[in-house]
C-alpha atoms as a printed R data frame, in Angstrom:
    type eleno elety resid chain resno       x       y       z
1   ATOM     1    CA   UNK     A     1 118.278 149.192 245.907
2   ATOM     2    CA   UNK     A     2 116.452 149.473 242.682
3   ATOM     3    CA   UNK     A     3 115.998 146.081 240.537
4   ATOM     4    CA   UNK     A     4 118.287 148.392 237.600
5   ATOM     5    CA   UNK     A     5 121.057 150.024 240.176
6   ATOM     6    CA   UNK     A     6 124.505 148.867 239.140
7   ATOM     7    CA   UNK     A     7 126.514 146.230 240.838
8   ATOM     8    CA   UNK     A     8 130.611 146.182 240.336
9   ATOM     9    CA   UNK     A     9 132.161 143.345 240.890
10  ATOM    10    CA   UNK     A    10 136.092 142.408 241.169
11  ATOM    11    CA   UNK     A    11 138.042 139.269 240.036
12  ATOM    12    CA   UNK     A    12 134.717 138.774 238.079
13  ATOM    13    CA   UNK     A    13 136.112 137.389 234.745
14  ATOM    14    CA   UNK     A    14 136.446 133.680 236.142
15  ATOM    15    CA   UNK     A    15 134.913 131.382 239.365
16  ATOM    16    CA   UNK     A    16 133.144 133.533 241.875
17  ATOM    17    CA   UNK     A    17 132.953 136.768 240.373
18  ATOM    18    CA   UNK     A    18 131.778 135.189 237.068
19  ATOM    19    CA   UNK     A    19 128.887 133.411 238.672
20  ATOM    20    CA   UNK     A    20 127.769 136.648 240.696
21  ATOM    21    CA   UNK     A    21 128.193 138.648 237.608
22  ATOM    22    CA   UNK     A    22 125.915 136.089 235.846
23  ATOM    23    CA   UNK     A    23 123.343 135.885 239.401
24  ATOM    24    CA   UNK     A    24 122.799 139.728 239.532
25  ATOM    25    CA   UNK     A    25 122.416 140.468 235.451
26  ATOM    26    CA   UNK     A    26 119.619 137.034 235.530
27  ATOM    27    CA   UNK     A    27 118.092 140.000 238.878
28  ATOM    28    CA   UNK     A    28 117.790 142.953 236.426
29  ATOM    29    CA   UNK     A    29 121.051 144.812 237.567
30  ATOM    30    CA   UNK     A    30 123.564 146.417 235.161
31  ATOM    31    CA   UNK     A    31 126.899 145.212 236.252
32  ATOM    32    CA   UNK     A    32 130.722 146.728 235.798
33  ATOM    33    CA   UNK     A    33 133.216 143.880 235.838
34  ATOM    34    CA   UNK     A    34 136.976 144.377 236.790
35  ATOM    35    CA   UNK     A    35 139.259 141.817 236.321
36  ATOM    36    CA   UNK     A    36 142.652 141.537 234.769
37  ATOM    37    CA   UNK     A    37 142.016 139.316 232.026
38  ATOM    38    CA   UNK     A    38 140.279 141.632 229.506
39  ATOM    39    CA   UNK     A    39 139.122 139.081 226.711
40  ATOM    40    CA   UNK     A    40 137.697 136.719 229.360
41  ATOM    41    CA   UNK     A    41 135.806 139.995 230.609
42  ATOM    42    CA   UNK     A    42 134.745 140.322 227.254
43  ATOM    43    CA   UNK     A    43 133.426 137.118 226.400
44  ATOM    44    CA   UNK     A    44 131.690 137.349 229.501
45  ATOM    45    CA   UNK     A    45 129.828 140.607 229.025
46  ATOM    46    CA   UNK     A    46 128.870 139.973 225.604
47  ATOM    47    CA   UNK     A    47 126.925 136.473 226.819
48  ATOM    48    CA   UNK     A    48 125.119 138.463 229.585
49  ATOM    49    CA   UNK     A    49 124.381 141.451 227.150
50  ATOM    50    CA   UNK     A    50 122.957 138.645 224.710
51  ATOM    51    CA   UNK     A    51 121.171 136.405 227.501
52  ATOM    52    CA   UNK     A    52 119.909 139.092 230.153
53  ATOM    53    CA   UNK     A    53 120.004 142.616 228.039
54  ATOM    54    CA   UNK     A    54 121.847 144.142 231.270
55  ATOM    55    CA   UNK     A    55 124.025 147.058 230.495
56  ATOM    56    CA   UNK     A    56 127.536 145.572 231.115
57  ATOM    57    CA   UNK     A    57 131.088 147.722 231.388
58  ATOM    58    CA   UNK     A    58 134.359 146.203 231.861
59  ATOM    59    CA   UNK     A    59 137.089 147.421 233.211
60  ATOM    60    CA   UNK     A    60 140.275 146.017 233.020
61  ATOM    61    CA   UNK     A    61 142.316 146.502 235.691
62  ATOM    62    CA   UNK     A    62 145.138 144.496 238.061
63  ATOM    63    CA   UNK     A    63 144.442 145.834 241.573
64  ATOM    64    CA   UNK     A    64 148.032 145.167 242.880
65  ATOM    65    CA   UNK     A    65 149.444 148.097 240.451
66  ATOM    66    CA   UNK     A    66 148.366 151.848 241.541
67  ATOM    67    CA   UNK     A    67 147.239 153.110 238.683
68  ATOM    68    CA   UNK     A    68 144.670 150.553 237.861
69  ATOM    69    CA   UNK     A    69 143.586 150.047 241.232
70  ATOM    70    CA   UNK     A    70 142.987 154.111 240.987
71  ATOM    71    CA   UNK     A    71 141.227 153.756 237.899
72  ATOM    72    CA   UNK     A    72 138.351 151.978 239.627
73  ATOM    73    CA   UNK     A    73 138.251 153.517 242.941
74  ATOM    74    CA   UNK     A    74 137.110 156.544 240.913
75  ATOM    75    CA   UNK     A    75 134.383 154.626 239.236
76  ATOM    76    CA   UNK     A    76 132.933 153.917 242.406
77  ATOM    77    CA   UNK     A    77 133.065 157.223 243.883
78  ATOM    78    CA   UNK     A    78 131.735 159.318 240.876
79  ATOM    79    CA   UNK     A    79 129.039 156.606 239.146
80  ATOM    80    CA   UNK     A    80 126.044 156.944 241.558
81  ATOM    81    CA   UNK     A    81 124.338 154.099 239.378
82  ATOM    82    CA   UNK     A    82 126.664 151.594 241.146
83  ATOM    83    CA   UNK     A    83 125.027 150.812 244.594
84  ATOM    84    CA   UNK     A    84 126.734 147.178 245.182
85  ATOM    85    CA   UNK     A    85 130.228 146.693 245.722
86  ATOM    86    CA   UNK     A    86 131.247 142.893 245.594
87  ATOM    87    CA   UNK     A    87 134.588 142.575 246.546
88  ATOM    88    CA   UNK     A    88 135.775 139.099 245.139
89  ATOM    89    CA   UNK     A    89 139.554 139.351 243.954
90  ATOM    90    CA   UNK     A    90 141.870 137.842 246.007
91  ATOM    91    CA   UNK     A    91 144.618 135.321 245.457
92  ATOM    92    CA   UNK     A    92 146.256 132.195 247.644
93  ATOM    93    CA   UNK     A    93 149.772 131.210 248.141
94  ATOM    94    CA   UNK     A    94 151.152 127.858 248.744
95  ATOM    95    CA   UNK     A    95 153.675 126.879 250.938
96  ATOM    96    CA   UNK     A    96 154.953 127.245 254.173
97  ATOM    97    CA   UNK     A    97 155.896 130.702 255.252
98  ATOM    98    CA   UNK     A    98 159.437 130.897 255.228
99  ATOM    99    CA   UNK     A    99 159.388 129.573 251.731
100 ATOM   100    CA   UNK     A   100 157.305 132.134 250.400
101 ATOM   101    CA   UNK     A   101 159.006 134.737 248.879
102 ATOM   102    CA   UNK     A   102 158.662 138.598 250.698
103 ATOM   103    CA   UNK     A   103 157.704 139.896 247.247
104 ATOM   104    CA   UNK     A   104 155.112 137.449 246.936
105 ATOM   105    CA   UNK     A   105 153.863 137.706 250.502
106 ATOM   106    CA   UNK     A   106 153.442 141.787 250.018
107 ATOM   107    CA   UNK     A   107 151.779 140.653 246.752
108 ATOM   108    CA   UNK     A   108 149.360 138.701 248.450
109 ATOM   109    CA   UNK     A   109 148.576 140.996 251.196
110 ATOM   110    CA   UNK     A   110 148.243 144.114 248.629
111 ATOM   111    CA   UNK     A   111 145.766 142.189 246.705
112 ATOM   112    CA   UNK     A   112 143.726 139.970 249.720
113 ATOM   113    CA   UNK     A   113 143.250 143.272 252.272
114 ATOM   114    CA   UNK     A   114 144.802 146.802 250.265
115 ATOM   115    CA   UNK     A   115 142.520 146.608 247.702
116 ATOM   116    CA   UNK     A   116 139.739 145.372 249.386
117 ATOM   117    CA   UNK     A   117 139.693 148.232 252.244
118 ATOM   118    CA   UNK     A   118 140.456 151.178 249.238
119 ATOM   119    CA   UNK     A   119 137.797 149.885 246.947
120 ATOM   120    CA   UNK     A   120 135.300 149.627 250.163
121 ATOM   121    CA   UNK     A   121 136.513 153.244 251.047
122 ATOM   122    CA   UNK     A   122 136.171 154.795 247.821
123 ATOM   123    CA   UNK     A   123 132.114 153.294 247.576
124 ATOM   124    CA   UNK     A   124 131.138 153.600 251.568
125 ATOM   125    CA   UNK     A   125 131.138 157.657 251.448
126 ATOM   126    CA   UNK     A   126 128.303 157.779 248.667
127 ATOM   127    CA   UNK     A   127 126.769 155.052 249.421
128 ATOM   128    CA   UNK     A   128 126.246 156.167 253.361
129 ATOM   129    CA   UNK     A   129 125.314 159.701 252.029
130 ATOM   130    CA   UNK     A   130 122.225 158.074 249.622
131 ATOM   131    CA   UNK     A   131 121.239 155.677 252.466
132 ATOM   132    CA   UNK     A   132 121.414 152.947 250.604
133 ATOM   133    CA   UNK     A   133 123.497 150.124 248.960
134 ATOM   134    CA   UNK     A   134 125.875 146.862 249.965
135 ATOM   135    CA   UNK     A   135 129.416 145.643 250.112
136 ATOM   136    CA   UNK     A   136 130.306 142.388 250.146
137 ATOM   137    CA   UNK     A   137 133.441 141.254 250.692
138 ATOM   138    CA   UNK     A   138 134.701 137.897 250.208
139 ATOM   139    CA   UNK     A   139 136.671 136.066 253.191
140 ATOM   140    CA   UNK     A   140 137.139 132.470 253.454
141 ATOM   141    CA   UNK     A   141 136.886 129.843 256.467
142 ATOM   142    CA   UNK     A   142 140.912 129.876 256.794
143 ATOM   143    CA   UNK     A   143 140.441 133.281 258.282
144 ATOM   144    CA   UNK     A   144 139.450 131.037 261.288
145 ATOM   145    CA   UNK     A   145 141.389 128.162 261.338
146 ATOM   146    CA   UNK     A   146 145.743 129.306 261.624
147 ATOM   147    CA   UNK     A   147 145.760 125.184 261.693
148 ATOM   148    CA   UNK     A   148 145.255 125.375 258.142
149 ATOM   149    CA   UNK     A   149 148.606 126.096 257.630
150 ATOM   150    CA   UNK     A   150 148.276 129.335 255.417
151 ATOM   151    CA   UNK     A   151 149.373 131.895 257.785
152 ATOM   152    CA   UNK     A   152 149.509 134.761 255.350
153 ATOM   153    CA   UNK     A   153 146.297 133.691 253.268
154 ATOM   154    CA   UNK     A   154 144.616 133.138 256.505
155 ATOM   155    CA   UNK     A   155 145.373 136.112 258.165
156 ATOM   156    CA   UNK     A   156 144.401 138.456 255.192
157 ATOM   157    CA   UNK     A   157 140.965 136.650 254.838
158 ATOM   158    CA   UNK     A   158 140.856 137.449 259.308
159 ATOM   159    CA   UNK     A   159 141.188 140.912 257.932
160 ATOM   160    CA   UNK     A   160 138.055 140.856 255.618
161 ATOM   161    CA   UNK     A   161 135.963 139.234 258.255
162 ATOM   162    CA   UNK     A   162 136.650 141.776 261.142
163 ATOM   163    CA   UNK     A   163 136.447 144.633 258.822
164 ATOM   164    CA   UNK     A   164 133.174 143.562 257.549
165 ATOM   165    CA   UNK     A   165 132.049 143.280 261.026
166 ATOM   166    CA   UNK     A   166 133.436 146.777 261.978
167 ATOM   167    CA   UNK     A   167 131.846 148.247 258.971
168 ATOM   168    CA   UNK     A   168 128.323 146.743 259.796
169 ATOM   169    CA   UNK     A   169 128.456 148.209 263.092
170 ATOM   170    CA   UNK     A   170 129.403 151.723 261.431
171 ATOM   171    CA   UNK     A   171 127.031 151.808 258.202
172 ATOM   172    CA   UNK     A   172 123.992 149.399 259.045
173 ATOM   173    CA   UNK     A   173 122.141 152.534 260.607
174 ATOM   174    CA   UNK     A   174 123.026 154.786 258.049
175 ATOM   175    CA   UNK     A   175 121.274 152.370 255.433
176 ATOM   176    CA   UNK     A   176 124.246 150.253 254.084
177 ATOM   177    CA   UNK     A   177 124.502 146.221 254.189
178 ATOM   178    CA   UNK     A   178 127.421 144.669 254.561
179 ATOM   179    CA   UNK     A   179 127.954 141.115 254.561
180 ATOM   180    CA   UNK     A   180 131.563 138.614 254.844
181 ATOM   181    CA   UNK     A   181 130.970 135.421 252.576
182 ATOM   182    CA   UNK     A   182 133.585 132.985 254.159
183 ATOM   183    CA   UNK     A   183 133.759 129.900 251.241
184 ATOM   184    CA   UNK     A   184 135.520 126.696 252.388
185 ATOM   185    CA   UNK     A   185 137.348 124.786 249.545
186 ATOM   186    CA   UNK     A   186 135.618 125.937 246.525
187 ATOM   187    CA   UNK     A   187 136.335 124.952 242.600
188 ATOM   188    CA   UNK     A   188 137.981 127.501 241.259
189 ATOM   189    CA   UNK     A   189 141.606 128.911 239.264
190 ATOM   190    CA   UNK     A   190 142.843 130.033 242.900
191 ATOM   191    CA   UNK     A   191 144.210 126.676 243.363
192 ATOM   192    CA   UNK     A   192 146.315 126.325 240.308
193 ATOM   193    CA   UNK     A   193 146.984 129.660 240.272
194 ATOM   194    CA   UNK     A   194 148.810 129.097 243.886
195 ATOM   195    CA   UNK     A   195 150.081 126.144 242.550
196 ATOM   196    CA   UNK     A   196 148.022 123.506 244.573
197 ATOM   197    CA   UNK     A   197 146.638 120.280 242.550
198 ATOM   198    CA   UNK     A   198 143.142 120.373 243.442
199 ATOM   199    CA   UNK     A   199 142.797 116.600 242.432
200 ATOM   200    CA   UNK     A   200 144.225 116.151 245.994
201 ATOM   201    CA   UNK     A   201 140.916 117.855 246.919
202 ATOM   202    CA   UNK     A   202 137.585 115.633 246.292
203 ATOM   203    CA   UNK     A   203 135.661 117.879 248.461
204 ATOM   204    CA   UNK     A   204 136.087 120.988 247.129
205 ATOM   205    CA   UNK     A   205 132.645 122.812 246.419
206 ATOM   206    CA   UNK     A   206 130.924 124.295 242.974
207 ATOM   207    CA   UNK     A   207 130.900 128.118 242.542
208 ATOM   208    CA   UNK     A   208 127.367 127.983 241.234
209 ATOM   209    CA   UNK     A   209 126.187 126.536 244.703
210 ATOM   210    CA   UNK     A   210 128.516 128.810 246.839
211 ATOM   211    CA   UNK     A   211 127.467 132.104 245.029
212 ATOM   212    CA   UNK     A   212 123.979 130.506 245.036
213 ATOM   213    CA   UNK     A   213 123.880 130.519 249.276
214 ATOM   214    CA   UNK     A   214 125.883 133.474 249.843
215 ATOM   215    CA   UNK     A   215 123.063 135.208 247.220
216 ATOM   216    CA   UNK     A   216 120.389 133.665 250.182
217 ATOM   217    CA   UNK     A   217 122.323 135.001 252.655
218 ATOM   218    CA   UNK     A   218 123.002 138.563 251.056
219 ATOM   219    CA   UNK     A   219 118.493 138.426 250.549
220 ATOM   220    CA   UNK     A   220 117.852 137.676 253.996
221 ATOM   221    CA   UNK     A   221 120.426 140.378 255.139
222 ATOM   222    CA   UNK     A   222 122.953 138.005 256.676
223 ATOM   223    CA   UNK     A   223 126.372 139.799 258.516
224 ATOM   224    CA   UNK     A   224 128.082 136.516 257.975
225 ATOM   225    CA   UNK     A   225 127.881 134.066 255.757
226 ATOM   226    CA   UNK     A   226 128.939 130.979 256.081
227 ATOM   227    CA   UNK     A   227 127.767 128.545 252.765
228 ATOM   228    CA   UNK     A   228 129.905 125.421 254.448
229 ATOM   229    CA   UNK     A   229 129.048 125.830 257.707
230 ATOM   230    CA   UNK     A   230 126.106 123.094 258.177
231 ATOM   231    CA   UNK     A   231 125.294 123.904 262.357
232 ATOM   232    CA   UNK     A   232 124.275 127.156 262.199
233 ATOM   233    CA   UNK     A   233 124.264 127.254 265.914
234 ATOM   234    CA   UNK     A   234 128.223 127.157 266.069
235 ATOM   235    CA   UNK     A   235 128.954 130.334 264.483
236 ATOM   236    CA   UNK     A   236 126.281 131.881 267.217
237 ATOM   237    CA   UNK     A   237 128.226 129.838 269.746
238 ATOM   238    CA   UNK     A   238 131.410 131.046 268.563
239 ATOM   239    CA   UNK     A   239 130.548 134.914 268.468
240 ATOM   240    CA   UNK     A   240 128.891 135.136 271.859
241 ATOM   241    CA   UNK     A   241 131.606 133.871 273.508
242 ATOM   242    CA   UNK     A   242 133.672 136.267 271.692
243 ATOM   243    CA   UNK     A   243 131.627 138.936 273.421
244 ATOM   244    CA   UNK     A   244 131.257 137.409 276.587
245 ATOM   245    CA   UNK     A   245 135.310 137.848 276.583
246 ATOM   246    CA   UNK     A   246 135.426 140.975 275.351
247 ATOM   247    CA   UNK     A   247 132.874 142.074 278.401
248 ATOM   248    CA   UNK     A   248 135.798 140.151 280.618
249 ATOM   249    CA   UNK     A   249 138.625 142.407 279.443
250 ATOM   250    CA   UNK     A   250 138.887 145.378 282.052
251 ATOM   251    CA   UNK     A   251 141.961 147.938 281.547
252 ATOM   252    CA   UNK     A   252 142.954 149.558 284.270
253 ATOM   253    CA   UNK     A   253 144.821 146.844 285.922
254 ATOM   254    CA   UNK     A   254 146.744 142.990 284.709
255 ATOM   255    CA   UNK     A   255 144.541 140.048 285.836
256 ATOM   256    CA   UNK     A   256 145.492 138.086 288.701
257 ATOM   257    CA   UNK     A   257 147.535 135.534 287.250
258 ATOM   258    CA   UNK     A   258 150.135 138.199 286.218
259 ATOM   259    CA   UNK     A   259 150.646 139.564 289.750
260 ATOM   260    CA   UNK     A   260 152.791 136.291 290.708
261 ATOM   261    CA   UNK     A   261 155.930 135.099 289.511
262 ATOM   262    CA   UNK     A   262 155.532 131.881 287.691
């Protein structure tokens, strides 16, 4: 990528998104921010214009509703300056499951994994075809862990971290980087948004520092990223024994312990 190629970046008017908007302007790269909020996208662009001189659009858009979501797929399929997708939006929802309204589930998912996979679609075409270029996609550690207790939350941010995966495998030879960020507990609006006091939550950790590592991981070509993860060695641990079971699995018949009634 060229130090002046264009990076878009979702959800970027607040937490996460803000910070990378505010990383990869400091880098020399124009930026188009998408967000709902259009005044905080605003404000935002004119401090980076004013601090950074990067070229900065906004687009305001809510990526739930068709039309917007629309809007900016077509940005990233006809603007061949934009060579970095990051895709941050993404919401949380409190509560155990069968309290959580089906509107608000569908709401959740449409935001968390739709959105996500369309705006990844609509960049991955062009981007394979210059040989060149990133996605990034945001996850979380939940997407690990169903003892969390956010089934729905959990299982979308699953979703980002095997499609990343699948979409390595797929475009890393054709000259596109993909990497999953997976943040723990971080300080941000998704809390109170979802209605969770984060005072509850001592431990939660800065934006600046989390956008800082997944940055080092993003330079040193990382496929996962893991800023809270402190042993290294576990994730390694972890994904070679997901292999090793995968090399188990074998088809064509049930594995002895199904041949026998109980």
């Amino acid at each position: 990528m060229t130090s002046h190629s264009t990076v878009l970046i979702t959800g970027a008017s607040t937490g996460i998104g803000a910070i990378y908007a505010d990383r990869f302007a400091r880098r020399g790269h124009d930026l188009v921010l998408v967000a709902r909020d259009k005044a905080r996208l605003e404000t935002l662009a004119a401090r980076l214009r004013e601090e950074t001189g990067a070229a900065v659009d906004i687009l305001a858009a809510d990526l739930t509703q068709p039309g917007d979501l629309a809007a900016v797929e077509t940005r990233l399929r006809e603007d061949a300056r934009i060579e970095t997708l990051i895709n941050n939006a993404g919401a949380a929802l409190s509560g155990p499951f069968i309290d959580q309204s089906t509107d608000d589930v569908a709401h959740l998912v449409s935001l968390n994994t739709t959105a996500l996979v369309r705006l990844a679609s609509a960049i991955a075409p062009r981007l394979v075809q210059a040989g060149k270029g990133a996605i990034v996609n945001i996850g979380s550690v939940v997407g690990l862990a169903p003892e969390f207790g956010m089934s729905v939350y959990g299982a979308t941010k699953a979703f980002v971290l095997f499609l990343s995966q699948g979409l390595s495998l797929e475009l890393a030879p054709k000259g596109v980087y993909v990497q999953a960020v997976l943040p723990a507990g971080t300080r941000t609006e998704i809390w109170e948004r979802a209605g969770i006091d984060t005072r509850a939550m001592p431990d939660l950790m800065g934006v600046e520092e989390l956008v800082d590592a997944a940055l080092t991981g993003f330079d040193r070509r990382e496929l996962v990223t893991i800023p809270p993860l402190h042993d290294a060695a576990r994730w390694e641990v972890l994904n070679t024994a997901r292999q090793a079971l995968v090399a188990d699995i074998r088809q064509a018949h049930v594995a002895e312990r199904y041949r026998t009634a109980a």
